[in-house]
C-alpha positions as CSV (number, residue, x, y, z in Angstrom):
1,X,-23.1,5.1,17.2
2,X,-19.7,4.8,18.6
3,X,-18.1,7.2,20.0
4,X,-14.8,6.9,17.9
5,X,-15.8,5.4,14.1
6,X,-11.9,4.7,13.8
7,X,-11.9,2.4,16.8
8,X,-11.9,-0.8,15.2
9,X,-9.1,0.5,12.4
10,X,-5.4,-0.1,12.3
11,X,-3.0,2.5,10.5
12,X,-0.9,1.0,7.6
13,X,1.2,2.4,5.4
14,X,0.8,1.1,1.4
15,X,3.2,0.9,-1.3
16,X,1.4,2.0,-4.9
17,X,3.4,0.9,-8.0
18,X,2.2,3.4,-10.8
19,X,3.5,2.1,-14.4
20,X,2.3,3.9,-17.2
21,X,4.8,2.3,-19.6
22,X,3.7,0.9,-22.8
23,X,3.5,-2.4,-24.5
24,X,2.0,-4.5,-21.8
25,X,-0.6,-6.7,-23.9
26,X,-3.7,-6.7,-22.7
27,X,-3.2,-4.0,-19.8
28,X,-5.0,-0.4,-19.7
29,X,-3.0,2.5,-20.3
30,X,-1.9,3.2,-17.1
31,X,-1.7,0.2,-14.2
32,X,-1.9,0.8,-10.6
33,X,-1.0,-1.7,-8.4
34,X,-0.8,-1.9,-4.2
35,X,2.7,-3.8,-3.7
36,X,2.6,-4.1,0.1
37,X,1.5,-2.9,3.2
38,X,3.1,-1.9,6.2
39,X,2.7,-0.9,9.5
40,X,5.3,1.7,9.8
41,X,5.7,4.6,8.1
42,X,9.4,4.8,8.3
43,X,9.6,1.6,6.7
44,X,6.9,2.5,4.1
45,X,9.2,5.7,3.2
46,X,12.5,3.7,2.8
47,X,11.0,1.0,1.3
48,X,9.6,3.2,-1.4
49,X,13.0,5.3,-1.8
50,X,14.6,1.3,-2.0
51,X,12.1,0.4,-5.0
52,X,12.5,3.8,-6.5
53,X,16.3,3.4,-6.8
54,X,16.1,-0.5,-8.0
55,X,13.2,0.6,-10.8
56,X,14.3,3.0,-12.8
57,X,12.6,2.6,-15.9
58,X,10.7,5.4,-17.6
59,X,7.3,5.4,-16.7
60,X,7.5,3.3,-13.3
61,X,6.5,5.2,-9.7
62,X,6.3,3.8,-6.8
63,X,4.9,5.7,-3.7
64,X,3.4,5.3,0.2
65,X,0.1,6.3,1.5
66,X,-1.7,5.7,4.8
67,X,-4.6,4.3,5.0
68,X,-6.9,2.0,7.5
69,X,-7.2,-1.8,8.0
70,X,-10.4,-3.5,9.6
71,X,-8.8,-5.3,12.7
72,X,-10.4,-9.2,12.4
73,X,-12.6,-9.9,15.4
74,X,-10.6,-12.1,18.2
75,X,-12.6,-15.5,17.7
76,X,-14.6,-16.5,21.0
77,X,-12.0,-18.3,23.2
78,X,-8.6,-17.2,21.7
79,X,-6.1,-16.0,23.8
């Protein structure tokens, strides 16, 4: 086992869209959707205040949360 689990992780931050407005055909009650990711947090947080401001309808969210991305293996030969 390694010795750090988390070692082959990156950080990134993720902007959820929560809508839970109705009379989308088709669509369960409440939608969830991951907008974007990002790898800073400072941009996660003003990019969610941004969206916030521009969508203000009743029943739309949008928020950040950290979470992990599985770095791709560096093919044989690549610099």
């Amino acid at each position: 086992m390694a010795a750090d689990p988390y070692i082959s992780y990156d950080r990134v931050f993720v902007i959820i869209r929560v809508d839970t407005s109705p009379g989308r055909a088709g669509a369960p009650e409440t939608a969830i959707a991951l907008t974007k990711a990002l790898w800073s947090e400072a941009a996660a947080e003003t990019e969610v205040a941004r969206l916030n401001q521009l969508n203000r309808e009743p029943g739309n969210v949008y928020f950040w949360k950290a979470t992990r991305v599985e770095r791709q293996p560096t093919p044989a030969g690549a610099v």
